[in-house]
LUMDRENLO-76412 format. One line per 4 residues: number of its first residue (from 1); for each residue x, y, z of N, C-alpha, C, O. Coordinates in steps of 0.2 Angstrom, whole numbers, plus 2048, in hexadecimal, padded with zeros to 3 digits. Each point is the difference from the previous one (the first is absolute). Last residue first. Layout:
REM LUMDRENLO-76412
NUM> X,Y,Z,X,Y,Z,X,Y,Z,X,Y,Z ~ ...
END
This chain:
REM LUMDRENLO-76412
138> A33,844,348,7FA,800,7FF,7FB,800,7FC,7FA,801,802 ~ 81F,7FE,80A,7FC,7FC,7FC,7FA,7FF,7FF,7FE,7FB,801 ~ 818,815,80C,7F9,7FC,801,7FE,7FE,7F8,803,803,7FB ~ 810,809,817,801,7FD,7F8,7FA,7F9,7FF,801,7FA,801
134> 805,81D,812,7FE,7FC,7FD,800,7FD,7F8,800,803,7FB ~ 807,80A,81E,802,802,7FA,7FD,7F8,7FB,803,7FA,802 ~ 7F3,814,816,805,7FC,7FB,801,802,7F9,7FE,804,7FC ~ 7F5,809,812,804,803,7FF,808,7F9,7FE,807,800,800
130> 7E4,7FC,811,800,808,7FD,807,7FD,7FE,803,7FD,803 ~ 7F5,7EC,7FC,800,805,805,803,807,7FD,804,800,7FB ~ 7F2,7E6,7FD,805,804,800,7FF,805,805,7FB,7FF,804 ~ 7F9,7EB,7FC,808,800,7FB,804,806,800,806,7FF,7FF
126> 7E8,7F2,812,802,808,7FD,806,7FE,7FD,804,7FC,801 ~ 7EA,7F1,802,805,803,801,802,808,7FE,7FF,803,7FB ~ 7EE,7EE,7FE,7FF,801,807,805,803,803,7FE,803,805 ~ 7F9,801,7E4,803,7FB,802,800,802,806,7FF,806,802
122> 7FE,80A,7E9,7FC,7FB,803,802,7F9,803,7FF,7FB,7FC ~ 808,820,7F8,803,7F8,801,7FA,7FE,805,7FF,804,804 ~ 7FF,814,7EB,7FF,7FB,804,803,7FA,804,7FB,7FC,7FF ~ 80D,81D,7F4,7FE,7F7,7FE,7FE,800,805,802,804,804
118> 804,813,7EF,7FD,7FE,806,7FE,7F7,800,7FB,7FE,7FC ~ 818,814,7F5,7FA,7FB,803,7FE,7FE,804,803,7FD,804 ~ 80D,819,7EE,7FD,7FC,807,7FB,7FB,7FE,7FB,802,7FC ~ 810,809,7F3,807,800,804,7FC,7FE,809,803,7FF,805
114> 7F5,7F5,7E2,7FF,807,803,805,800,805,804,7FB,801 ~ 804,7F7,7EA,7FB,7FE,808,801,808,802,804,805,7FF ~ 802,7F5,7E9,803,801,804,7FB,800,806,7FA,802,7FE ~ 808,7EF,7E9,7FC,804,804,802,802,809,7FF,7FB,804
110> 80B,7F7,7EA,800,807,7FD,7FC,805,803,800,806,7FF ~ 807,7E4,80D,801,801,7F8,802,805,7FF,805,803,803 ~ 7F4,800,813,7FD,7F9,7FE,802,7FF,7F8,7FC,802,7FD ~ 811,810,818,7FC,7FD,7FA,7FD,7FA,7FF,801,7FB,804
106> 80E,817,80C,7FD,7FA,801,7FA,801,7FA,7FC,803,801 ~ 813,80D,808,802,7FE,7F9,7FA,7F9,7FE,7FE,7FE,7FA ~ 807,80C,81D,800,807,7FB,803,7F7,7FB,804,7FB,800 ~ 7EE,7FE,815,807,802,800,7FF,806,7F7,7FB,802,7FE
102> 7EF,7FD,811,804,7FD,7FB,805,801,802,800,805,804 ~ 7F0,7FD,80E,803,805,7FE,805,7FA,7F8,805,7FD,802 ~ 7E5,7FD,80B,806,7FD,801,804,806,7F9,7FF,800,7FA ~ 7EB,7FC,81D,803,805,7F8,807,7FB,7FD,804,7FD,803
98> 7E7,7F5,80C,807,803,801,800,806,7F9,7FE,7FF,7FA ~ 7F3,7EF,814,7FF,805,7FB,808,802,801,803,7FF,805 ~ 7F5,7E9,806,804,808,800,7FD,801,7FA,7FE,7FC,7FC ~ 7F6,7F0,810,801,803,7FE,806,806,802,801,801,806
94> 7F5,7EE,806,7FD,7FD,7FD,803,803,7F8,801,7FD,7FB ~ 800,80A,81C,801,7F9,802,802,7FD,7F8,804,7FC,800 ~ 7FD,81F,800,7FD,7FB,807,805,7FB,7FE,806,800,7FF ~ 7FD,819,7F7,801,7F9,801,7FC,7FD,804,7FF,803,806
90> 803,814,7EA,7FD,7FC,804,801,7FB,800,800,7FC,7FB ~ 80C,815,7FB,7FA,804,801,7FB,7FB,804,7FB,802,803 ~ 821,802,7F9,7F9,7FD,801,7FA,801,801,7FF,803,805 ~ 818,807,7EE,7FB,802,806,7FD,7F9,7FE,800,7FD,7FA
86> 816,804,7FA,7FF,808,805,7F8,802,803,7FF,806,801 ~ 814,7E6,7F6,7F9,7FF,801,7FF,807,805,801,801,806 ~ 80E,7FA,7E4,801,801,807,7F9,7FF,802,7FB,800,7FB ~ 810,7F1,7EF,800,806,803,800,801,805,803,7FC,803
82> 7FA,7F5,7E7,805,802,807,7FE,805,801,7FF,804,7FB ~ 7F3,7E7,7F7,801,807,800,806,801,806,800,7FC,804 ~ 7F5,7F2,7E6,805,803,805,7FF,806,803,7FE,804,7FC ~ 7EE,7EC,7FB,804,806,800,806,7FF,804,7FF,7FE,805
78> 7EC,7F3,7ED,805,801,806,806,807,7FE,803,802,7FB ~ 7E1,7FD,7FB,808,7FD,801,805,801,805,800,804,804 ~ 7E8,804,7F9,802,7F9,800,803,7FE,7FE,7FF,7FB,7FF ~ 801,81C,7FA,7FB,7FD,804,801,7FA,800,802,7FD,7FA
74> 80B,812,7F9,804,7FC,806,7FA,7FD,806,801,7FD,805 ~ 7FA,811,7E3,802,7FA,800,803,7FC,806,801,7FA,800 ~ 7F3,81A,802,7FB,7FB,800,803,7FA,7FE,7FE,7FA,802 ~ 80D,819,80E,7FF,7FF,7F7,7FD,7FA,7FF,802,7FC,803
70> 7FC,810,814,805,7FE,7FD,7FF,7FE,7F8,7FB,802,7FE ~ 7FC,814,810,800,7FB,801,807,7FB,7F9,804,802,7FC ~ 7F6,813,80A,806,800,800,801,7F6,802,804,7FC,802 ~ 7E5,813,7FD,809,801,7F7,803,7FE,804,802,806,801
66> 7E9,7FA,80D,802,7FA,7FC,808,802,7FB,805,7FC,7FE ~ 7F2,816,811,803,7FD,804,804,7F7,7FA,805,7FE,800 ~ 7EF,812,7F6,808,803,802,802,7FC,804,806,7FF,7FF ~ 7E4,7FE,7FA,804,801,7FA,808,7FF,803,804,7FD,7FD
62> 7EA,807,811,800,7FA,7FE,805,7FE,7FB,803,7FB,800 ~ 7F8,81C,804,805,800,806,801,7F6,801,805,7FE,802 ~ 7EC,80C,7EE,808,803,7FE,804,7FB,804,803,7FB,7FF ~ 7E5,801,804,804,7FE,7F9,809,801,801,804,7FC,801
58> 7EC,812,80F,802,7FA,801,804,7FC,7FB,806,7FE,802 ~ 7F2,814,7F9,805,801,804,803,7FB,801,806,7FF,7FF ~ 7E4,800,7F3,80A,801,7FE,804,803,804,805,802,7FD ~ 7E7,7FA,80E,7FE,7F9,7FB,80A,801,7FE,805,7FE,802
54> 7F2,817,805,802,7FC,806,802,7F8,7FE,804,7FD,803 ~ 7F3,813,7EB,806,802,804,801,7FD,805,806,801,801 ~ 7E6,7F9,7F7,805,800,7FC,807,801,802,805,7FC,800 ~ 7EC,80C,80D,7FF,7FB,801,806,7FE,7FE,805,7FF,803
50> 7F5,815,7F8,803,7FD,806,803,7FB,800,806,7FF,800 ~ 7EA,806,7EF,809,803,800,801,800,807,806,803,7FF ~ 7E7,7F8,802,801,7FD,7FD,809,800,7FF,805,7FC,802 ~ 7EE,815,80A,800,7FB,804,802,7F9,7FC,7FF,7FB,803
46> 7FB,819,7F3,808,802,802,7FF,7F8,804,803,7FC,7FE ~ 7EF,808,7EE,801,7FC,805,807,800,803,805,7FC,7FF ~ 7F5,815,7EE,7F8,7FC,802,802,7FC,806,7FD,802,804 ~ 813,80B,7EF,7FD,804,805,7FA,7FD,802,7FD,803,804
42> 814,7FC,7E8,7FA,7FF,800,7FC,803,805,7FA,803,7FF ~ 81C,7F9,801,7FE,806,7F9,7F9,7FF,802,7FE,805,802 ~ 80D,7EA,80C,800,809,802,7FE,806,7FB,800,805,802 ~ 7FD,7E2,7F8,7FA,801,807,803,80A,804,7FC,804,803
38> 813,7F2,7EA,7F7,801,7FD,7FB,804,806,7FC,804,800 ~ 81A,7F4,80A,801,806,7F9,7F8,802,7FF,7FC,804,802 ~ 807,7E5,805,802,808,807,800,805,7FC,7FA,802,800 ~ 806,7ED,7F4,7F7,800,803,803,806,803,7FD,805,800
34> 816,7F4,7F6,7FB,804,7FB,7F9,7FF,802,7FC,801,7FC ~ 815,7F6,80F,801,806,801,7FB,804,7FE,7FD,805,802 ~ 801,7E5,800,7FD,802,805,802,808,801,7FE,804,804 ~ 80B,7EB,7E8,7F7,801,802,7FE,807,806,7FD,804,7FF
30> 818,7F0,7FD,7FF,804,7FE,7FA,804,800,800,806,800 ~ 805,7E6,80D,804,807,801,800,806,7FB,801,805,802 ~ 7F2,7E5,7F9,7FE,805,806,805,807,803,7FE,805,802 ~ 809,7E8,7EC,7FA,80A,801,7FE,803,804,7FE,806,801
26> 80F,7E8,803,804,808,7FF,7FC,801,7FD,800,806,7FF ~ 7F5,7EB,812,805,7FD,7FA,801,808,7FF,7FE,805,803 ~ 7FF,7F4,817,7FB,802,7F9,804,800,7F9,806,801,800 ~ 802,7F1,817,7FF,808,7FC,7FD,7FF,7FA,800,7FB,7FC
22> 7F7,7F3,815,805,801,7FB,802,807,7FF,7FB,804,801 ~ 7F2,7F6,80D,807,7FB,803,804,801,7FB,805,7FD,801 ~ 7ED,816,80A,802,7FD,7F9,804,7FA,802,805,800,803 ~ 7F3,811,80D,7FC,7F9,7FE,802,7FC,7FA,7FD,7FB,7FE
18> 80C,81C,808,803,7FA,804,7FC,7FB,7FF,803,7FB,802 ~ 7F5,818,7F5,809,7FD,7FB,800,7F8,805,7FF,7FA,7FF ~ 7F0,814,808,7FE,7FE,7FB,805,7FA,7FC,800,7FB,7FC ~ 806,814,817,7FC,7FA,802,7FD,7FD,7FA,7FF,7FA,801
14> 809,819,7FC,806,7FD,800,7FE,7F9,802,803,7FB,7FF ~ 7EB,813,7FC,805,800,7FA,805,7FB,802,801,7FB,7FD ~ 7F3,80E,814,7FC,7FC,7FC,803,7FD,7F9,7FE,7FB,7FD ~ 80B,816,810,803,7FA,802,7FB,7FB,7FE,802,7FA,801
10> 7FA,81C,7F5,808,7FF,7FF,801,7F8,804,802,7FB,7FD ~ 7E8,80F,809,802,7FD,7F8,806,7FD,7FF,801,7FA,7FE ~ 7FD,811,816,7FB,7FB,801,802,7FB,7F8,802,7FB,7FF ~ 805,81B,803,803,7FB,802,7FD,7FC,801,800,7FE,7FA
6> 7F2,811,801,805,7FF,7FA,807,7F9,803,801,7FB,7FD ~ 7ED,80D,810,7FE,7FE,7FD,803,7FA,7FA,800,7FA,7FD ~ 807,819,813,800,7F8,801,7FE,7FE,7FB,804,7FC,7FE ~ 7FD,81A,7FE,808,7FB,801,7FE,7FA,800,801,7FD,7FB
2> 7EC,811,7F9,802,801,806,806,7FA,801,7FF,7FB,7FE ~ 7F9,813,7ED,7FE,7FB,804,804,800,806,804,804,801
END
């Protein structure tokens, strides 16, 4: 078959992934090696197994970015956190995004905090700037 075509499929795939408003449940992770496989021993729809393979590209790289998310028990709770503020990703009037590099040891109980976070503050004031050192409650 010819490239384009086949690309065409491949982001048809990943534009397929991106309409999802949830990730797809872990059979589907599993599910979609063993259609790609079947769809290549088999040799009836190269433009499928594309597909599929652009759908699980995308997956993976949704997968990778969410692991490092936070642990389902510290959801709505309050957090201590300290640390450095080593990028802004966007401030105005109304909002900061900020990275917030953990101090080394910073736990909740028994549950230790990824070694970066990305929070939001919402308020009309700036509270932080590149590269303080913060001791936040979130």
């Amino acid at each position: 078959m010819k490239l384009i075509p086949l690309t065409l499929c491949f982001f048809l795939g990943v534009l397929a992934f991106q309409q999802c408003k949830t990730l797809p449940a872990i059979e589907v992770f599993i599910f979609i090696p063993g259609l790609i496989y079947g769809a290549y021993i088999s040799k009836l729809c190269y433009p499928c197994l594309i597909f599929c393979s652009g759908f699980y590209v995308a997956l993976i790289g949704a997968l990778w970015l969410l692991l490092p998310a936070l642990d389902d028990e510290l959801i709505h709770q309050r957090i201590h956190i300290s640390g450095e503020i080593i990028q802004i990703y966007h401030q105005d009037s109304v909002r900061q995004r900020i990275l917030l590099q953990v101090a080394d040891g910073d736990s909740v109980g028994s549950i230790s905090l990824p070694s970066k976070i990305q929070l939001n503050w919402y308020g009309s004031e700036t509270i932080v700037a590149l590269h303080d050192k913060c001791d936040l409650w979130v």
